[in-house]
N, C-alpha and C positions, 0 to 999 in steps of 0.2 A: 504494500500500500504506500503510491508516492503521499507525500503533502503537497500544497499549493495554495500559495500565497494569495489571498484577496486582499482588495483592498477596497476601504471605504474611502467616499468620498464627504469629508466633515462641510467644506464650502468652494465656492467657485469664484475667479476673478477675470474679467476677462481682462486679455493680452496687451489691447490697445487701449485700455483706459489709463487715465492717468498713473502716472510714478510705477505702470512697468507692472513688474512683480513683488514692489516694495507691499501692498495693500495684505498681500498674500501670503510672504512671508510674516509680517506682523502678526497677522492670523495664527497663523503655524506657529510663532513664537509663544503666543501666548495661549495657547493651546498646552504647549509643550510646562508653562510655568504652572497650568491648572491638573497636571497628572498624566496627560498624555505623551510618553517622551518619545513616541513613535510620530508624531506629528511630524511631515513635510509635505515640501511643494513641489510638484511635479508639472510638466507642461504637458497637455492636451492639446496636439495637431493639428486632429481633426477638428475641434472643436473652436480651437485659437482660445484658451482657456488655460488660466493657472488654477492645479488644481491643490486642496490641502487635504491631503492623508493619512489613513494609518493602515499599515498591515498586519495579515492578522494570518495564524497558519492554521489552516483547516484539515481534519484528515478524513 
């Protein structure tokens, strides 16, 4: 039985808004100070989207 990693997506920021991916990392930082230290930000392609997450290993 492999694992494999999910991930939830906690909030969204889009790419061209203002200050980038600054909005999204603040997010994820402070995520990270409230218990979550799996909190990051990952970029969505498709979507043109910063994304904040956590992974999680399912079996």
């Amino acid at each position: 039985m492999s694992t494999q990693p999910q991930r939830t997506v906690l909030e969204r920021f889009p790419a061209g808004g203002p200050g980038g991916s600054w909005p999204a990392e603040e997010y994820a930082a402070a995520e990270r100070a409230q218990g979550r230290p799996d909190a990051q930000v990952v970029m969505d392609l498709p979507s043109d989207q910063f994304l904040v997450i956590t992974r999680t290993i399912t079996q």
